[in-house]
N, CA, C and O of each residue as an XYZ file, in Angstrom:
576
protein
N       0.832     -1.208      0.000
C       0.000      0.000      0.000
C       0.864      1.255      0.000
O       0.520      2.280     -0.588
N       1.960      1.139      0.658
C       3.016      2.701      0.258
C       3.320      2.796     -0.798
O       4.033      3.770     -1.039
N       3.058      2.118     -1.659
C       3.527      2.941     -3.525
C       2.783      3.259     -3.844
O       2.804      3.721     -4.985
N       1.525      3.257     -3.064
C       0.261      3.797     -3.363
C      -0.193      5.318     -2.503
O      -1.283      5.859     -2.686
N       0.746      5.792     -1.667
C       0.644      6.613     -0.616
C       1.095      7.676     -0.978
O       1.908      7.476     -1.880
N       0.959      9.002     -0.677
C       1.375     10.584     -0.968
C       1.552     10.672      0.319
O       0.702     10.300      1.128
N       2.777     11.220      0.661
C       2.746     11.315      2.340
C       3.530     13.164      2.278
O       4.095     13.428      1.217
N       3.522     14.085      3.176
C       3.508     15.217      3.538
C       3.853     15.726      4.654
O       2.951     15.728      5.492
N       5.183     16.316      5.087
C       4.869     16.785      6.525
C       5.483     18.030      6.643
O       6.475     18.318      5.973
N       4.895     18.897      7.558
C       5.163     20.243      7.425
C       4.756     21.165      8.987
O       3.734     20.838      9.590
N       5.520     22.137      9.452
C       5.398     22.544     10.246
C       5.008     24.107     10.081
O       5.389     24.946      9.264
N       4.299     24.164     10.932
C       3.252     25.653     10.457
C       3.092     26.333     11.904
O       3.023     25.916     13.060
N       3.066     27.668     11.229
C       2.810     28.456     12.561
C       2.205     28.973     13.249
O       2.321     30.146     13.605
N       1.308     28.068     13.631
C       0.016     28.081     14.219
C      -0.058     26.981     15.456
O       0.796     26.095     15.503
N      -1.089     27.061     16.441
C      -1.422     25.668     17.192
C      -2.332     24.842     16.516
O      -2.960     25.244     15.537
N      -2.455     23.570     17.035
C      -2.809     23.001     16.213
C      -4.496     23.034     16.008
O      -5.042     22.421     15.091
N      -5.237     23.852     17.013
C      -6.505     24.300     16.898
C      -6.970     25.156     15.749
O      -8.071     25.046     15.210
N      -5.877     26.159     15.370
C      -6.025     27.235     14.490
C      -5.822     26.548     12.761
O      -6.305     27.118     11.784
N      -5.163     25.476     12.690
C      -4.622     24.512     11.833
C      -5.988     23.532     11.440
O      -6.381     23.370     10.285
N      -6.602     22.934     12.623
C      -7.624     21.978     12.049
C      -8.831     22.976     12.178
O      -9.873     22.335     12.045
N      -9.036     24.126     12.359
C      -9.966     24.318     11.932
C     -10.081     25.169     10.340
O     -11.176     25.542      9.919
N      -9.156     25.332      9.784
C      -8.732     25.330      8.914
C      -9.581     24.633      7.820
O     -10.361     25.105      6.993
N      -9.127     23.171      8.114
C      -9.598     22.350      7.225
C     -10.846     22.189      7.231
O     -11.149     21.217      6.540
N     -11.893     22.797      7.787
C     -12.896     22.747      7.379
C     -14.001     23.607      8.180
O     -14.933     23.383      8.953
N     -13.053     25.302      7.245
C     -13.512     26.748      7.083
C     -13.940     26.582      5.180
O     -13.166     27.225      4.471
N     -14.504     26.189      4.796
C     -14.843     26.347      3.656
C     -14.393     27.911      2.785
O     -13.814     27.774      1.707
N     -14.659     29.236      3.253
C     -14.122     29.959      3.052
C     -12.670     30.707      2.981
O     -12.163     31.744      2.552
N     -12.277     29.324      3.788
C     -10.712     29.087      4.222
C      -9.913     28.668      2.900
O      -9.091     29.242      2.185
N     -10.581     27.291      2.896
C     -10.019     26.435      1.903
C      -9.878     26.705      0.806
O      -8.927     26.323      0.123
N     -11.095     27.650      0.297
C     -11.287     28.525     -1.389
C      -9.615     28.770     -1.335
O      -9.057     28.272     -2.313
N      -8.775     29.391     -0.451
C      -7.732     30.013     -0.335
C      -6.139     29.981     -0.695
O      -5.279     30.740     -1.143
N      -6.306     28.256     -0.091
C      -5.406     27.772      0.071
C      -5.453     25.916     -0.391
O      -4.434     25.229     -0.464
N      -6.230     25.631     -0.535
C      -6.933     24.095     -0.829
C      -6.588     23.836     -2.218
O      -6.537     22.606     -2.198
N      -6.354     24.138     -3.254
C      -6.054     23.920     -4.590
C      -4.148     24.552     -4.449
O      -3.660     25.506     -3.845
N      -3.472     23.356     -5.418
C      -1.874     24.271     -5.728
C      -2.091     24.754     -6.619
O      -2.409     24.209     -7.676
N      -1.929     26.325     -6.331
C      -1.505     27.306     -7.129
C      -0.789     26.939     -8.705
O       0.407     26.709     -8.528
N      -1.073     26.851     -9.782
C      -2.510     28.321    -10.231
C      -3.743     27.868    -10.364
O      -4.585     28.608    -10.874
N      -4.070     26.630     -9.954
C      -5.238     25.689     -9.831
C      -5.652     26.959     -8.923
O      -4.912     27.788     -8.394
N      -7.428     26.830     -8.901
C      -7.952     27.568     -8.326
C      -9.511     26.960     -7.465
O     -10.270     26.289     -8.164
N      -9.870     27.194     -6.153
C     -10.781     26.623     -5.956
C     -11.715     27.139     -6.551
O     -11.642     28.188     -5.912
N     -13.016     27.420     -7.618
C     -13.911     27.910     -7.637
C     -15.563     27.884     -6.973
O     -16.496     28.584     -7.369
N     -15.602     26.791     -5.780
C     -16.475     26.344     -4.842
C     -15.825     25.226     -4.255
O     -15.090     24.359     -4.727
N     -16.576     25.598     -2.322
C     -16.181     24.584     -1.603
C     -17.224     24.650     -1.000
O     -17.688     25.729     -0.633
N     -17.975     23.155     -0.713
C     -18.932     23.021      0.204
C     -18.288     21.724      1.201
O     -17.673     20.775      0.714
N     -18.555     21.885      2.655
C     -18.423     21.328      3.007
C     -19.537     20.984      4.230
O     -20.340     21.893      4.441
N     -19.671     19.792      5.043
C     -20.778     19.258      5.945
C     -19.364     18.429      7.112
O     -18.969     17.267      7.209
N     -18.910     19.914      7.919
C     -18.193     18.992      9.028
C     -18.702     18.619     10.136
O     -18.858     19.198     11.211
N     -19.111     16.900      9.521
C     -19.244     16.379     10.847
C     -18.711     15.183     10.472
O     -18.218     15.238      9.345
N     -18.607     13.797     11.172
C     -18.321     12.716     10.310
C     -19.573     12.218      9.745
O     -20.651     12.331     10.329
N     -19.392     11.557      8.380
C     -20.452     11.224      7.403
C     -20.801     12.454      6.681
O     -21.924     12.382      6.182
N     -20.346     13.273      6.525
C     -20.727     14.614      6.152
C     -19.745     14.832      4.943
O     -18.526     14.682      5.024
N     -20.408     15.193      3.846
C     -19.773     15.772      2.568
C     -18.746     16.929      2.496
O     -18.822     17.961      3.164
N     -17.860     16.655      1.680
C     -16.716     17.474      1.031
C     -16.706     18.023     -0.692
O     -15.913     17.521     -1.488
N     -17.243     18.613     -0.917
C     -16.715     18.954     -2.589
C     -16.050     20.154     -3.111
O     -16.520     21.240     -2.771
N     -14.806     20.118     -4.053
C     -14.895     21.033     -4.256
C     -14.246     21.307     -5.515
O     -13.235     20.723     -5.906
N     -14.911     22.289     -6.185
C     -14.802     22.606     -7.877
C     -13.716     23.267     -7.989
O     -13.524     24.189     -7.197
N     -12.718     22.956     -9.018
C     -11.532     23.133     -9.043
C     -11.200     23.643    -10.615
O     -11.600     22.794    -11.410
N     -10.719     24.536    -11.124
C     -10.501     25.063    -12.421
C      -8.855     25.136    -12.405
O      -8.180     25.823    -11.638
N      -8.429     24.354    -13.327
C      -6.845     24.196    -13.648
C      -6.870     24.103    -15.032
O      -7.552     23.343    -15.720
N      -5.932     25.085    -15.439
C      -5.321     25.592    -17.034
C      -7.261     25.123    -18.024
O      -7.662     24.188    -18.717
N      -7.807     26.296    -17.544
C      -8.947     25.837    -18.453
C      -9.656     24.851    -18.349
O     -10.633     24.794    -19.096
N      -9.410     23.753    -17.399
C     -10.154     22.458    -17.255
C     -11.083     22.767    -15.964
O     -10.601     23.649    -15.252
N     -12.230     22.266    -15.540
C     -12.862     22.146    -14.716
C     -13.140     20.501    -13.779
O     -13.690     19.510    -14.262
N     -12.812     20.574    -12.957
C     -13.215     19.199    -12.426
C     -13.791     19.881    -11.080
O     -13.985     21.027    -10.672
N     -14.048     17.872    -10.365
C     -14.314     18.002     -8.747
C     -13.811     17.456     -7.747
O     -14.814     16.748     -7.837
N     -13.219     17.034     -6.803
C     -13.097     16.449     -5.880
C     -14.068     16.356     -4.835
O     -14.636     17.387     -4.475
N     -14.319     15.323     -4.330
C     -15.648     14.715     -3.467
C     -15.053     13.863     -2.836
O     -14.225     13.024     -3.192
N     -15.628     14.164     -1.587
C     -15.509     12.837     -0.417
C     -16.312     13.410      0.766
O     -17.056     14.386      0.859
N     -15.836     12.307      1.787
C     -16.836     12.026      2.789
C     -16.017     12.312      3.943
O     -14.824     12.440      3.666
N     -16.434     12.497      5.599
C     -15.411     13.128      6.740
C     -15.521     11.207      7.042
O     -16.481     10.558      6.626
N     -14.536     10.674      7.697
C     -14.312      9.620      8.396
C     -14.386      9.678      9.769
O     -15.082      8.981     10.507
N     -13.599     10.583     10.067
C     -13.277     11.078     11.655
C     -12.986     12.515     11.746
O     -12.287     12.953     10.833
N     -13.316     13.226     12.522
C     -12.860     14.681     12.917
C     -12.688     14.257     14.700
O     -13.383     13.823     15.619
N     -11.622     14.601     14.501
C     -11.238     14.316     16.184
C     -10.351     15.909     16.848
O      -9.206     15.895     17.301
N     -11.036     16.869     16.764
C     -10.159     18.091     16.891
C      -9.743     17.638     18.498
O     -10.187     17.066     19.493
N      -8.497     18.372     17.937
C      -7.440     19.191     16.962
C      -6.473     18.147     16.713
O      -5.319     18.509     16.484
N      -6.785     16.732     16.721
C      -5.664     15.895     16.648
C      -5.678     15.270     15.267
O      -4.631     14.846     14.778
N      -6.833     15.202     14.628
C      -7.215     14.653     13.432
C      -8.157     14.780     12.400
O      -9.286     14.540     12.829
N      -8.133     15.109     11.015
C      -8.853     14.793     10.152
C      -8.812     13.493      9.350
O      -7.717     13.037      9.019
N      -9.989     12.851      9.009
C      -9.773     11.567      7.756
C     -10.565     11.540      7.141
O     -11.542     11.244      7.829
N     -11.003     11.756      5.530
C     -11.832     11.665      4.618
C     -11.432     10.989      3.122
O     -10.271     10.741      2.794
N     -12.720     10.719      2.208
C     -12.607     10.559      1.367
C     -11.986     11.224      0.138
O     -11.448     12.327      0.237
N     -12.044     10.697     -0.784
C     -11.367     11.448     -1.782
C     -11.471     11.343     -2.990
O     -10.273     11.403     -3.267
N     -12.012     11.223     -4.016
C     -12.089     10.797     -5.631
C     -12.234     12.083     -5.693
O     -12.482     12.954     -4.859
N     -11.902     12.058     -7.613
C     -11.903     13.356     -8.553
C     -12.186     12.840     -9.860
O     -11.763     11.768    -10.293
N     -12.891     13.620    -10.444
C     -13.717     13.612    -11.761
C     -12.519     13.030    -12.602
O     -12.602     11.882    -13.039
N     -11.580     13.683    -12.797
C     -10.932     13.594    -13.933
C      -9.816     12.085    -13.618
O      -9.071     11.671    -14.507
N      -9.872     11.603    -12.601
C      -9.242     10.069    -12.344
C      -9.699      8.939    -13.663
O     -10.877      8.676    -13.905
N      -8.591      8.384    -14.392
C      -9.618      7.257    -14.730
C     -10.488      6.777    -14.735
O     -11.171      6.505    -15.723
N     -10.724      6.517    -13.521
C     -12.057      5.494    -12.842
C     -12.548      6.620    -11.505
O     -12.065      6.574    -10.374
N     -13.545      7.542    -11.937
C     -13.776      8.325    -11.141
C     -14.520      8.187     -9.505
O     -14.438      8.877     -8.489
N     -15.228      6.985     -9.847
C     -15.467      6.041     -8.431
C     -14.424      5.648     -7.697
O     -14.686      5.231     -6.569
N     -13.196      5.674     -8.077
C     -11.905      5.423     -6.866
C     -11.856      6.072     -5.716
O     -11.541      7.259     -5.796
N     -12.175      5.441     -4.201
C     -12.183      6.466     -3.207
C     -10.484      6.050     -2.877
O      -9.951      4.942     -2.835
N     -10.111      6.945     -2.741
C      -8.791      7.068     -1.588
C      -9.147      7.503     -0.422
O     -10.310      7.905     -0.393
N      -8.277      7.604      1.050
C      -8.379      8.110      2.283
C      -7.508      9.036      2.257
O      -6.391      8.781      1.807
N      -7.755     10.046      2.630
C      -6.645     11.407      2.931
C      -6.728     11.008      4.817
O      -7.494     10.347      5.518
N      -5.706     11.684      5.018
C      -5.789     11.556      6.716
C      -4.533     12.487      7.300
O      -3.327     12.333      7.109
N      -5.186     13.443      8.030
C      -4.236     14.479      8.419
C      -4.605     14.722      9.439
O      -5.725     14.919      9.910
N      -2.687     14.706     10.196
C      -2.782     14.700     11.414
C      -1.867     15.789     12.024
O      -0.733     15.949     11.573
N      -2.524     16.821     13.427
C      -1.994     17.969     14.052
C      -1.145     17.610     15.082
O      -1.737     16.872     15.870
N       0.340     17.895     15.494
C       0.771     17.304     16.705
C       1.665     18.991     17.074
O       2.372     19.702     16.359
N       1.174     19.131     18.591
C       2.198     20.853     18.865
C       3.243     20.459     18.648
O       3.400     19.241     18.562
N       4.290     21.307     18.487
C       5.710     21.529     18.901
C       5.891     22.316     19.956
O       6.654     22.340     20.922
N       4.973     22.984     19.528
C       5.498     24.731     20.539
C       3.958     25.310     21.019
O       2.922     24.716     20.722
N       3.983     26.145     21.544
C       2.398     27.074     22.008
C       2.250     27.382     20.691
O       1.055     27.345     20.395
N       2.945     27.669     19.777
C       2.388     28.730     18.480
C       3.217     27.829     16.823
O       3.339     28.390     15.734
N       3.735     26.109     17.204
C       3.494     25.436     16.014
C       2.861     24.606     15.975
O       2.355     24.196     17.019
N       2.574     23.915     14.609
C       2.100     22.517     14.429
C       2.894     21.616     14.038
O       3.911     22.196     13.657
N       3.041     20.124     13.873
C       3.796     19.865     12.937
C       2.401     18.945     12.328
O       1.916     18.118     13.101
N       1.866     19.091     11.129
C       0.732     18.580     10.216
C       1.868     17.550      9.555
O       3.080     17.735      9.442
N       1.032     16.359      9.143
C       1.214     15.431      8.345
C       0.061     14.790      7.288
O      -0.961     14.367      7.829
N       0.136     14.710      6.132
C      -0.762     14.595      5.555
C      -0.368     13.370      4.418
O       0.462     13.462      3.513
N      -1.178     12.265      4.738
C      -0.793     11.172      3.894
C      -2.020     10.756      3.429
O      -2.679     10.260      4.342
N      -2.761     10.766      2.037
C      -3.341     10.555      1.172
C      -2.958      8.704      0.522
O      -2.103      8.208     -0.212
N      -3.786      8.346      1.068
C      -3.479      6.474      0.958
C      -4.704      5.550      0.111
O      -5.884      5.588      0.461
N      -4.243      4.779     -0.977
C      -5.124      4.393     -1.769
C      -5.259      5.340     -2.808
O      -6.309      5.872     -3.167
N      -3.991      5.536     -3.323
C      -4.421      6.355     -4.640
C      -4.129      5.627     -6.199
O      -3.031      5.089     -6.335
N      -4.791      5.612     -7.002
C      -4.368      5.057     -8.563
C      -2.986      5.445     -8.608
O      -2.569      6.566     -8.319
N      -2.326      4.511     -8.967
C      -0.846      3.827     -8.654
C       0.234      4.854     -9.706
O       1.454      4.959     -9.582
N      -0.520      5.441    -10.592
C      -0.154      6.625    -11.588
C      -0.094      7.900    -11.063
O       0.559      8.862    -11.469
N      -1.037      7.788     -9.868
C      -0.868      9.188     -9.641
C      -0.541      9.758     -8.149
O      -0.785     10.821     -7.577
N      -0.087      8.939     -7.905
C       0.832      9.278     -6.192
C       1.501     10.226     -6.298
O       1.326     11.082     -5.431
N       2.650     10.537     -7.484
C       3.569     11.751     -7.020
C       3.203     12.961     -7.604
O       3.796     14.034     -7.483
N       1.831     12.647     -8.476
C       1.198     14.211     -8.687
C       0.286     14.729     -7.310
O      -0.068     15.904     -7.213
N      -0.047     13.691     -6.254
C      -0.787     14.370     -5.460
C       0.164     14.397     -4.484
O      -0.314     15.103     -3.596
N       1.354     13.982     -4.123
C       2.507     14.339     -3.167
C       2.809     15.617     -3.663
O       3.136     16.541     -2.919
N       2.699     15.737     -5.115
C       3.633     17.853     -5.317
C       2.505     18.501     -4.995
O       2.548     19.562     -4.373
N       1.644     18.075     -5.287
C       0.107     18.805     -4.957
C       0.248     19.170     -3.582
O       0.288     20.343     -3.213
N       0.371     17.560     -2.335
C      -0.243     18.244     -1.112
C       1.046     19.170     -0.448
O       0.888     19.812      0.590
N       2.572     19.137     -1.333
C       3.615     19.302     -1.011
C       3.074     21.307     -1.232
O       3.371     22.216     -0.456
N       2.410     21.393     -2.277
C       2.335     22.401     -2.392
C       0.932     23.642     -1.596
O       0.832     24.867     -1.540
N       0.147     22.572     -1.151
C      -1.086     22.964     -0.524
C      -0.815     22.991      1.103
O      -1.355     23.835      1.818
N      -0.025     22.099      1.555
C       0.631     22.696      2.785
C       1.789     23.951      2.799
O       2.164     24.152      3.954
N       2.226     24.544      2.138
C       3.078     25.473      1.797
C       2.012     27.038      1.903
O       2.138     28.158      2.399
N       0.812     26.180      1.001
C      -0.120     27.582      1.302
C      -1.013     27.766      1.862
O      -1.811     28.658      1.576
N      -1.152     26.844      2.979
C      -1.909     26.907      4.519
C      -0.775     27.528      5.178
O      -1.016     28.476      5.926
N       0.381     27.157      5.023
C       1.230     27.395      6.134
C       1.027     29.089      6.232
O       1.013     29.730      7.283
N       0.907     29.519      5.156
C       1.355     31.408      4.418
C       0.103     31.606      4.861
O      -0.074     32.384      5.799
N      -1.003     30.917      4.243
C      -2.374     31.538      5.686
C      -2.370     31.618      7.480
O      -2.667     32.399      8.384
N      -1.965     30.607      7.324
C      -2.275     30.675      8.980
C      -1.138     31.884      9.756
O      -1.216     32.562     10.781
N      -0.040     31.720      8.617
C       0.775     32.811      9.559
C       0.490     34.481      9.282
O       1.266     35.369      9.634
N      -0.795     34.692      8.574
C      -1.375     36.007      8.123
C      -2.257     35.836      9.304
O      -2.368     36.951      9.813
N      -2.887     35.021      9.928
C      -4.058     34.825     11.127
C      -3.942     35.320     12.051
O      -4.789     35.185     12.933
């Protein structure tokens, strides 16, 4: 299952309260949730567990979606959800994303974000992806 895994870790300057709630500020995410120059153009989200995730995404002229489902919300220690996207091969493929908050300090996080169960083609496009989507949470939260 790890050649199948996108894994991520990154330390941000925030606690880790200010960090998971983050992930599911919908108005947040428009922000920072797509790598740049991808753009979110809608995010809906339903945080609770069993509760929906989507969100419309416009890259170089293309439009897709990403959709999934919450698994667990365990603030501030954890998020885990679903994951498929329109434009996958087989667009019914769920993967698990699962991201996790641990302090360092009163005012860091260290986030880890490993995306598991992904089409075996496309692991290291969503490792530069989340490589690049934690880079621009990090630049939000330290504007907060």
């Amino acid at each position: 299952m790890a050649d199948r895994t996108a894994m991520v870790q990154r330390l941000l300057p925030a606690p880790p309260e200010v960090v998971y709630d983050q992930w599911l500020d919908p108005e947040a995410l428009v922000d920072w949730m797509c790598p740049h120059p991808a753009r979110c153009l809608a995010v809906d989200v339903e945080p609770w567990e069993g509760g929906t995730l989507r969100i419309d995404i416009e890259d170089a002229g293309v439009q897709f979606v990403v959709a999934g489902r919450y698994l667990e919300l365990d603030r501030p220690r954890r998020i885990r959800f679903t994951w498929s996207c329109s434009t996958w091969p087989d667009p019914a493929w769920l993967s698990v994303v699962t991201v996790t908050f641990e302090p360092r300090s009163a005012e860091t996080t260290h986030m880890v974000i490993e995306h598991a169960m992904l089409p075996p083609d496309l692991v290291d496009q969503h490792e530069s992806g989340w490589t690049a989507i934690a880079g621009q949470l990090a630049s939000q939260v330290s504007r907060t």
